[in-house]
C-alpha positions, -999 to 999 in steps of 0.1 A, spaced: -481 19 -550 -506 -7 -537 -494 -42 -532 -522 -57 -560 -539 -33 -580 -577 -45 -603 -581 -19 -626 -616 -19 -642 -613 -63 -650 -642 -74 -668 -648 -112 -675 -673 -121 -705 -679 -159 -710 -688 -177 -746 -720 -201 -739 -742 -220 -762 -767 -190 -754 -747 -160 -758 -724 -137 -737 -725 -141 -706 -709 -115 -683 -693 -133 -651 -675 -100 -637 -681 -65 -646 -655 -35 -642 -642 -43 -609 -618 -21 -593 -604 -17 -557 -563 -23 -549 -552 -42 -521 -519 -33 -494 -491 -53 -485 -505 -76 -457 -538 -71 -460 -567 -94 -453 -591 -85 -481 -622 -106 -482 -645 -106 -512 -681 -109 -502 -711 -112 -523 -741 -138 -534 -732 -169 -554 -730 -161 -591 -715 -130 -583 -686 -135 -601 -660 -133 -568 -644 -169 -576 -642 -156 -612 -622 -127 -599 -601 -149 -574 -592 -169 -608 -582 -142 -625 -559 -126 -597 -541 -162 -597 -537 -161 -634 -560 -190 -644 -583 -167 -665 -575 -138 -686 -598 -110 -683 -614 -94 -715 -607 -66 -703 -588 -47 -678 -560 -59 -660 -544 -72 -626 -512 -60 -612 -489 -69 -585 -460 -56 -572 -467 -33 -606 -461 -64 -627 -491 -72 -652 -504 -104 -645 -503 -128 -674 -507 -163 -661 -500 -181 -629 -470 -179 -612 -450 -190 -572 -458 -156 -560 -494 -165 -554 -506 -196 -533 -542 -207 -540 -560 -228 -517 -598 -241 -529 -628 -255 -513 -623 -287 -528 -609 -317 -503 -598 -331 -537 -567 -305 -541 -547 -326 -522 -529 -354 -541 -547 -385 -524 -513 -406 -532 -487 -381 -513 -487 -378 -474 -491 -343 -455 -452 -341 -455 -453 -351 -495 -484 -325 -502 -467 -297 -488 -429 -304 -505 -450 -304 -534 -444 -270 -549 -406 -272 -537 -403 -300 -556 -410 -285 -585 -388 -254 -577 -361 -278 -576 -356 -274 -537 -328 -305 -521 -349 -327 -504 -333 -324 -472 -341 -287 -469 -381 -290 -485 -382 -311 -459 -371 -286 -433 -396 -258 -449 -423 -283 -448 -428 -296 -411 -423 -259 -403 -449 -247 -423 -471 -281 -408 -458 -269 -375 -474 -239 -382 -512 -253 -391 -506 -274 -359 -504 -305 -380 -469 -319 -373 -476 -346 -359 -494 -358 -389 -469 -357 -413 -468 -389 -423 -504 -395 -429 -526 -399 -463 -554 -378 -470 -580 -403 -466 -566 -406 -433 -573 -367 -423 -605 -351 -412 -618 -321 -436 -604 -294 -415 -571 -311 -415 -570 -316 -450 -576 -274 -457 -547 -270 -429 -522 -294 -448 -538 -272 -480 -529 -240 -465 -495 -258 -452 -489 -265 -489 -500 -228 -502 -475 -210 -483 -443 -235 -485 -431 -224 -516 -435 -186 -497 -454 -168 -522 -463 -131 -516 -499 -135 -521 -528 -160 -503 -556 -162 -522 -584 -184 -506 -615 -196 -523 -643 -201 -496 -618 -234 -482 -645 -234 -450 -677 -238 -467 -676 -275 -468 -669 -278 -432 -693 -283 -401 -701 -250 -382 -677 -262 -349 -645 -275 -374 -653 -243 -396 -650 -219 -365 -619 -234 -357 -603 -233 -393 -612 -196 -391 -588 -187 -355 -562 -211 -368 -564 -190 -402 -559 -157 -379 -534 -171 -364 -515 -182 -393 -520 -146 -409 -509 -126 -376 -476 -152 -381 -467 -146 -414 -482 -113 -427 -493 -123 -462 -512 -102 -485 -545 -124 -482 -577 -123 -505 -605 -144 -494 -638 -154 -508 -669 -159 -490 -706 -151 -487 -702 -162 -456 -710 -129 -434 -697 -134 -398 -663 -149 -414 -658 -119 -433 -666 -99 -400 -637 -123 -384 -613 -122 -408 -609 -93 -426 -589 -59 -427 -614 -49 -456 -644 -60 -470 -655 -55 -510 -689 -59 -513 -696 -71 -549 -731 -68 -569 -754 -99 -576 -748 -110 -616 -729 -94 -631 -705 -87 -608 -690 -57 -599 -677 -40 -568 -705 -20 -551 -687 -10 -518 -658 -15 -497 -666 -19 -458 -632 -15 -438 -633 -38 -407 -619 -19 -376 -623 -43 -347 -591 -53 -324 -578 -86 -330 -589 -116 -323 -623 -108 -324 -651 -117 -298 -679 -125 -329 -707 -120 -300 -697 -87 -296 -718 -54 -298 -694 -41 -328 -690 -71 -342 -729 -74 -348 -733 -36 -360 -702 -47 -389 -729 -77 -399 -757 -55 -403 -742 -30 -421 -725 -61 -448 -761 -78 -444 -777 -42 -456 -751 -38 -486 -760 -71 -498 -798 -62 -502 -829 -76 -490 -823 -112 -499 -794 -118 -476 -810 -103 -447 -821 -134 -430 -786 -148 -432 -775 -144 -399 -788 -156 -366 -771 -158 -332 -738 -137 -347 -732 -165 -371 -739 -162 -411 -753 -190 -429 -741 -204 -456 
């Protein structure tokens, strides 16, 4: 049995207009440790499906398992980590941030601690434990985020596009730490992006989902030796082929082995 298993979700949204559709039938399962990345144009419905995985939307129809358990809402097996520098709590330190969720698991200070620096240890952020937010650069801010997200030691890592907002150099950096972290700690991970050369990078798997409405159209499997050299011959051929699943619109996307965003 697969670690997560999507079985035929659909996602239709009440508007002013009508329905609208916002994911369509999408199947594929996901194993224990994998790094699955989602990949598709924006609209396609991938952070809708991300949102649905973590519980904060119910499909109409279909349904999500993991670990063969339906899931019907959120809950501390999976650790979310968004785009948005705004998900940390601006009032709380690193060290506070990432105690968060052991707070509310009722974890002895003392030993949330502990978990804490080791998990800022990890993101190579220890020495900042005792600094705001405001006080962070955006790349440290997704690394105390991440930090956080994997505290509390939830099964699942689900990641939606945390880079995008980040310069190319801080993003490319953010990417190898998140190897890195991965390699450490083995989580299942699924990560959105339409960000090409990072799915190249990161993934075990790629599913390739359909402009709106969204639905998967193909799943590319990534076999490259990690880490990866994203200048490399193979490395290039694996953008092509994503470029040429995602149709004619995305194929100016990438230039010098890099995707645009």
């Amino acid at each position: 049995m697969s670690h997560i298993e999507v079985r035929d979700v659909s996602l239709v949204y009440d508007t002013p207009a009508g329905r609208v559709p916002g994911v369509q039938a999408a199947n594929f399962d996901i194993e224990a440790s994998e790094f699955l990345c989602l990949l598709g144009p924006s609209g396609c419905g991938k952070s809708t499906l991300l949102n649905i995985i973590a519980g904060f939307l119910s499909p109409t129809g279909g349904e999500i398992r993991i670990g063969g358990k339906a899931v019907t809402g959120h809950g501390l097996d999976r650790g979310v980590v968004f785009q948005d520098f705004a998900q940390l709590f601006p009032w709380r330190t690193a060290l506070g941030n990432v105690t968060f969720g052991l707070e509310m698991k009722g974890v002895p200070k003392q030993e949330r601690e502990e978990i804490a620096l080791k998990q800022l240890q990890l993101v190579k952020l220890e020495k900042f434990a005792n600094a705001y937010p405001h006080h962070l650069s955006g790349g440290m801010q997704q690394r105390v985020a991440i930090a956080r997200a994997l505290a509390y030691n939830p099964a699942v890592l689900l990641m939606d596009e945390p880079f995008a907002a980040l310069d190319a150099f801080t993003r490319d950096d953010m990417q190898r730490l998140l190897a890195e972290v991965w390699r450490e700690t083995r989580k299942t991970v699924i990560y959105v992006t339409h960000n090409v050369a990072e799915a190249v990078y990161l993934a075990d798997r790629v599913v390739v989902m359909t402009p709106h409405p969204g639905t998967v159209k193909i799943e590319v499997p990534i076999r490259l030796p990690r880490p990866r050299d994203p200048l490399s011959v193979e490395f290039l051929e694996y953008q092509k082929e994503l470029l040429r699943q995602l149709g004619p619109a995305a194929t100016g996307q990438a230039t010098n082995g890099k995707a645009n965003d």
